[in-house]
C-alpha positions in Angstrom: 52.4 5.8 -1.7 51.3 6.0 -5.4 48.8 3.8 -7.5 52.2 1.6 -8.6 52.4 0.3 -4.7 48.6 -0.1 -4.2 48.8 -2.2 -7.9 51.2 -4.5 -6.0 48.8 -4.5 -2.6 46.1 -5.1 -4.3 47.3 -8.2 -6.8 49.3 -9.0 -3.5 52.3 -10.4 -6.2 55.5 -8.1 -7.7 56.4 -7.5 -11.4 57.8 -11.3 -11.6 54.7 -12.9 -10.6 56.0 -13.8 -6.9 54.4 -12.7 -3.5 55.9 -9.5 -2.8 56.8 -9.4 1.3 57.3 -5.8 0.4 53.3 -4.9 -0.2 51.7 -3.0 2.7 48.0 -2.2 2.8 47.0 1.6 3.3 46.7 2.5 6.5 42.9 2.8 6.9 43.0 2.6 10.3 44.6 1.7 14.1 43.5 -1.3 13.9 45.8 -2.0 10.6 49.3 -1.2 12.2 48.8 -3.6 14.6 52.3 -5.6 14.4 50.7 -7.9 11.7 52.3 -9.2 8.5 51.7 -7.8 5.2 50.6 -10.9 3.9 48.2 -10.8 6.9 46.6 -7.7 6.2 46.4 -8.6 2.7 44.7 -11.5 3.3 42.0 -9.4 5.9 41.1 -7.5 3.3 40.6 -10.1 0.0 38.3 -11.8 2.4 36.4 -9.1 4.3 32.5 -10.0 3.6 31.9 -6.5 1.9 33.7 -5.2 -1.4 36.6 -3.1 -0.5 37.2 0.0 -3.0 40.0 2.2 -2.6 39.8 5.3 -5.1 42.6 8.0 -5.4 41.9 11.8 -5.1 40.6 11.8 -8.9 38.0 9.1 -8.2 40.1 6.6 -9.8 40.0 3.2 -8.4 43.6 2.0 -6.9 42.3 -1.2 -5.0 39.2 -4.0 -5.1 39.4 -6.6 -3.2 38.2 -10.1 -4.0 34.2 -9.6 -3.2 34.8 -6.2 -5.4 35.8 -8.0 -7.9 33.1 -10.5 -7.6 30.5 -8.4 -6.9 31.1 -6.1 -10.2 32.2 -9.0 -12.5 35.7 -7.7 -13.0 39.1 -9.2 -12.6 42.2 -7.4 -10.7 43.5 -5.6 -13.7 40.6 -3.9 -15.4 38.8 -3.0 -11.9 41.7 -0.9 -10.8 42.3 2.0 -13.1 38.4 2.4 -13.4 36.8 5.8 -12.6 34.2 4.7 -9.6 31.6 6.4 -11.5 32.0 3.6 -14.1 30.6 1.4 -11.4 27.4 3.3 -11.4 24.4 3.2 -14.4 24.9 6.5 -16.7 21.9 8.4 -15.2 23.2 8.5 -11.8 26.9 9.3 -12.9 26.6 12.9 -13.2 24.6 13.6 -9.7 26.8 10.5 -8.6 30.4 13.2 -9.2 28.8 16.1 -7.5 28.0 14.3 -4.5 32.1 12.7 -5.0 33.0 16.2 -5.2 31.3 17.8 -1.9 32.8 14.5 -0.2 36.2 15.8 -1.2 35.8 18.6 0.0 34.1 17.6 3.5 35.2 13.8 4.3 33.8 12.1 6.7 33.5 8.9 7.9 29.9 7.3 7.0 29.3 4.1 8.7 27.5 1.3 7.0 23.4 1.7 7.9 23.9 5.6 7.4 25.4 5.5 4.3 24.3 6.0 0.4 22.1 3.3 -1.3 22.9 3.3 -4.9 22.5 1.4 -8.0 25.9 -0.5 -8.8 26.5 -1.4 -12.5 28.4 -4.6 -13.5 30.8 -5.4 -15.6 27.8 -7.5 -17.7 25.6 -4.6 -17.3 23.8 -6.0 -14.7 22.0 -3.5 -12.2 22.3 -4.2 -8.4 21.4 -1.8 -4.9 23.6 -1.7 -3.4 24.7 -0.1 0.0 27.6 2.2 0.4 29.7 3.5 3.5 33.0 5.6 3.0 35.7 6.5 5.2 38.8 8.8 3.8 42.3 8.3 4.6 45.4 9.8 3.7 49.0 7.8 3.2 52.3 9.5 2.5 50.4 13.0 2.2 47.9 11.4 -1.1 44.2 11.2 -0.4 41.9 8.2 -0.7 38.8 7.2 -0.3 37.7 3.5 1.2 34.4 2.3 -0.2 32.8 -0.9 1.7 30.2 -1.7 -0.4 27.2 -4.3 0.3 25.3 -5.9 -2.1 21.4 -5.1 -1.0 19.8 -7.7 -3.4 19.4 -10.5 -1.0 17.8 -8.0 1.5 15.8 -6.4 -1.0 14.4 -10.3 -1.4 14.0 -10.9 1.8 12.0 -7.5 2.4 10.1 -8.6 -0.5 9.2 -12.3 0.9 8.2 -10.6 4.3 5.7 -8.3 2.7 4.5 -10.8 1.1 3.7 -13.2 3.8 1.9 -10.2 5.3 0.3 -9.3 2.6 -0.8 -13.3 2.9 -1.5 -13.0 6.6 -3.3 -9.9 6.2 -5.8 -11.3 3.1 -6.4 -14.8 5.2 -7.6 -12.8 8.4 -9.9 -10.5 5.9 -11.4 -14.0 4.5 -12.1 -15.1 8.3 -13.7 -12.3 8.8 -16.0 -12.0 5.8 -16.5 -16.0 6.8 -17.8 -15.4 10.0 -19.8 -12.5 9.0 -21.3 -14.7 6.4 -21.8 -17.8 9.4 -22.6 -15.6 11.7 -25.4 -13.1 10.4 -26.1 -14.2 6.4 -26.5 -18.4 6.5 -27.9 -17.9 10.0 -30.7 -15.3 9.4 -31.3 -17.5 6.0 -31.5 -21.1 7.9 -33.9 -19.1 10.3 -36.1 -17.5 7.7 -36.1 -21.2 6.5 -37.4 -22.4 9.2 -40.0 -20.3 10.3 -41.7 -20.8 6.7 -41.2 -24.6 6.7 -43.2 -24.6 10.8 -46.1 -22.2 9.1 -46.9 -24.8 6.3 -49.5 -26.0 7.7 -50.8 -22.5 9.9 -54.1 -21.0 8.8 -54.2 -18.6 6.1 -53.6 -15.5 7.8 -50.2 -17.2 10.3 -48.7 -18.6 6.7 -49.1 -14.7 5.4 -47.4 -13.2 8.5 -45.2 -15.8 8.5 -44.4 -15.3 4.7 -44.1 -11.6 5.3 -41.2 -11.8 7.8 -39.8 -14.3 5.7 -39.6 -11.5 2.9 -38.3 -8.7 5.0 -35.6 -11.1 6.8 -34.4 -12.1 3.2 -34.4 -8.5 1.9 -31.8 -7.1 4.9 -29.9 -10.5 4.2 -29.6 -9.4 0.5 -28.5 -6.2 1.2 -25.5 -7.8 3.3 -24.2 -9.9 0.8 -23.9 -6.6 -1.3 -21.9 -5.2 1.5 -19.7 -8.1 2.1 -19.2 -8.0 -1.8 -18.2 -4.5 -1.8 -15.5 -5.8 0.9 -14.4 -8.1 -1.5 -14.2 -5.7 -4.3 -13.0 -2.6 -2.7 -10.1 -1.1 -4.2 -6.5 -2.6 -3.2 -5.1 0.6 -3.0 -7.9 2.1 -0.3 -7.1 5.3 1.7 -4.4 4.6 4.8 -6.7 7.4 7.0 -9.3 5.1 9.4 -11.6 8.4 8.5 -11.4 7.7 4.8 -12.0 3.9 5.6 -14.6 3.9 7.7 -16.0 6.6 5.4 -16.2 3.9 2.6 -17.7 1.8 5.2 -20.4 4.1 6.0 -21.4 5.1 2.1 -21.3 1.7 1.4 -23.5 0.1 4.0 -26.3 3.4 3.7 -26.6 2.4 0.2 -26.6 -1.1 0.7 -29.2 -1.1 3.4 -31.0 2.3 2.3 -30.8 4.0 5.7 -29.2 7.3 7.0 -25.9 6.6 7.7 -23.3 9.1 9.0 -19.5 9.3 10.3 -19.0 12.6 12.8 -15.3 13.5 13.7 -14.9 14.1 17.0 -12.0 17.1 17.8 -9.2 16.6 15.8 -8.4 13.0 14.7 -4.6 13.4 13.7 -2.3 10.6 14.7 -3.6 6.9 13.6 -3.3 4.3 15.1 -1.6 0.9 13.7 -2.8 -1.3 11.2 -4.3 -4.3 13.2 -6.4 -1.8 15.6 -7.6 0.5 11.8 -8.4 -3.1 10.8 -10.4 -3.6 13.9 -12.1 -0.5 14.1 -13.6 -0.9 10.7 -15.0 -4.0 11.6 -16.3 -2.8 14.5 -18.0 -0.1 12.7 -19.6 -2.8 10.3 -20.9 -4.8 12.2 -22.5 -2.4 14.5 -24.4 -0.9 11.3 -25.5 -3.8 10.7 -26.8 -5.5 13.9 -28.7 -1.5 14.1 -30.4 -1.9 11.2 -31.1 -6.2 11.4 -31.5 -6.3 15.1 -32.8 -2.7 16.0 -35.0 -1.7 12.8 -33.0 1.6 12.7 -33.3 4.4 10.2 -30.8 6.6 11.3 -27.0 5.4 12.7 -24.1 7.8 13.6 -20.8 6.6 14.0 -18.7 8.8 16.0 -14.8 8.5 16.1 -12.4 10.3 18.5 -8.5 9.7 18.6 -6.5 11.5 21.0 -3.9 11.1 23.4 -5.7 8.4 25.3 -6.7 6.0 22.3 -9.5 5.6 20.1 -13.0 5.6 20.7 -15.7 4.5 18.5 -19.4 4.3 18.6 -21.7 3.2 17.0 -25.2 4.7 17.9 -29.2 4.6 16.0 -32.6 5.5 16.5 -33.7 1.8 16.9 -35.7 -0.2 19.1 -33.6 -0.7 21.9 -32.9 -3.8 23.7 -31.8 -5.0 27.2 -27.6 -5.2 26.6 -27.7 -8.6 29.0 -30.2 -10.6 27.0 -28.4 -9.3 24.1 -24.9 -10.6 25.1 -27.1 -14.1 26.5 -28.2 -14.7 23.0 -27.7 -16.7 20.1 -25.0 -15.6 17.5 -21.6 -14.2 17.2 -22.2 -10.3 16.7 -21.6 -8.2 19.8 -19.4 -11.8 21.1 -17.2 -10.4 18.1 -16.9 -6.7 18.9 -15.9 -7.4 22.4 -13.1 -10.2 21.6 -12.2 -7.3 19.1 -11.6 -4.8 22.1 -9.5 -7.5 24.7 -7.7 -8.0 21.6 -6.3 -4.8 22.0 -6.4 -4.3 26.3 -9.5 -2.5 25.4 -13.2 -2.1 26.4 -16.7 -2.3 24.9 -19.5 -1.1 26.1 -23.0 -1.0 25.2 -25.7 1.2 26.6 -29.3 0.5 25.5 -32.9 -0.4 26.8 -36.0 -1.3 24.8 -37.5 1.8 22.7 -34.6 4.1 23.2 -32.3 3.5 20.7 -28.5 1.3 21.5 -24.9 3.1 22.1 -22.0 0.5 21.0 -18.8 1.5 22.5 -15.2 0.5 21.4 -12.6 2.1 23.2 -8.6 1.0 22.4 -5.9 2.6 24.8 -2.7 4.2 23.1 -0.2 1.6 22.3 
């Protein structure tokens, strides 16, 4: 069967311009020479969802079916005779022929999924990425190639649209966070500081000072988390993927925003990571334990530990405060510790917290393997 017959196939007419009864497909498989009608198999092919390419031993092509032609914005006459390179942008042409030439000499079938993604170049000069799978097959002793080729632009935008909602999703549960970090800890410590001075107005001297004092000191540690929760809002896009590298960021940043010793400690090995909603998590876990250490506790030193292993992850959060009972603490006003724990059952995990008054407070975060 020679390029003349596949000319007929493929325009499905003869030399007079009338269906030719006489055009048979290439046999590219069983499932072809089946019993069917030429004109069936002719039609099965012009309609097939993907472009169909046939190319000959020299890389010429000797068939395109309708999507083919569609795809690459060529009609039935200048398609076939093209060299399939000619398909391609000139800077992948020459790597494009090597690969061409190993696959001559090692065919295979390549199933669609498995196959080559390229860049396909129409007639117009149009770029598109495409998908390639390949299959060769020999009829009346000449070798050929079959090409099914899928266009990849409207996955590409749908890929595109899904990040992007993510990216969305991802951006609106930071802003609830930084929102109920700023309800939670910054307008209610201000409202507070408010009105304690407002119920000393008219205290002796000395009460009004005192009360003026804390005042002070409860509006300086406020300050100093704003700057943290703008340092969240400015951090670079592009921050490390490692939870190490994050929550180191976390740590530099809140020790310089609320002047204390603060330090991360790896514990053993911390190789694998864990996903994104649980890194997420974990660094606001982290964060809000400094905090509530140095607000709650007075604490000049915190260490946060962080082991990942086989089991999970395990964070805590521990200082050199003053303590406090854990059951008053989790009785209380405020959203804080509330918060870490939801953030644990989230995730089928626990949190713990191990503390009495004078000694210091343990907050403990531990997240199974998923």
């Amino acid at each position: 069967m020679g390029a003349e017959s596949v000319q007929r196939y493929s325009d499905g007419v003869d030399t007079d311009g009338e269906p030719d009864p006489a055009a048979t497909p290439l046999d590219v498989g069983a499932s072809v020479d089946v019993g069917a009608s030429p004109a069936l198999n002719r039609v099965v092919v012009d309609e097939a969802p993907d472009a169909m390419i046939v190319t000959g031993s020299d890389g010429r092509i000797v068939l395109g079916n309708r999507r083919a032609r569609e795809m690459f914005g060529y009609d039935a006459a200048t398609l076939l005779g093209l060299g399939i390179d000619d398909l391609l942008p000139e800077s992948l042409r020459a790597t494009h022929a090597r690969h061409r030439g190993r696959y001559a000499r090692h065919p295979r079938a390549r199933e669609m999924g498995s196959g080559l993604e390229l860049l396909g170049l129409r007639a117009d000069g149009g770029e598109l990425p495409v998908e390639v799978s390949l299959s060769p097959v020999t009829v009346d002793g000449e070798h050929f190639v079959v090409a099914a080729v899928r266009d990849l632009a409207e996955r590409r935008a749908a890929e595109a649209s899904l990040n992007a909602t993510r990216d969305r999703l991802a951006l609106t549960a930071e802003r609830e966070r930084i929102g109920r970090d700023l309800h939670d800890s910054v307008i209610q410590r201000l409202y507070g500081a408010g009105l304690a001075m407002q119920a000393a107005l008219d205290a002796d001297p000395a009460r009004l000072r005192t009360a003026v004092g804390r005042a002070v000191d409860e509006i300086d540690d406020t300050i100093a988390e704003i700057r943290t929760v703008i340092h969240d809002l400015l951090r670079d896009v592009g921050e490390p993927d490692r939870l190490a590298d994050r929550l180191q960021q976390v740590v530099d940043a809140q020790a310089a925003a609320l002047g204390i010793d603060v330090r991360l400690n790896l514990v053993g090995e911390v190789g694998s990571q864990p996903s994104e909603p649980v890194a997420d998590a974990a660094v606001a876990v982290v964060r809000e334990g400094i905090a509530n250490a140095h607000r709650h506790g007075r604490a000049t030193r915190v260490g946060v530990d962080l082991e990942i292993d086989g089991d999970g992850l395990r964070l805590t959060v521990h200082d050199d405060g003053s303590g406090f009972d854990p059951d008053d603490a989790l009785d209380a006003p405020g959203y804080g510790l509330k918060n870490l724990r939801a953030r644990a059952a989230e995730f089928d995990g626990t949190f713990d917290i191990r503390s009495e008054p004078g000694a210091g407070a343990s907050l403990i975060w531990t997240i199974p393997q998923s």
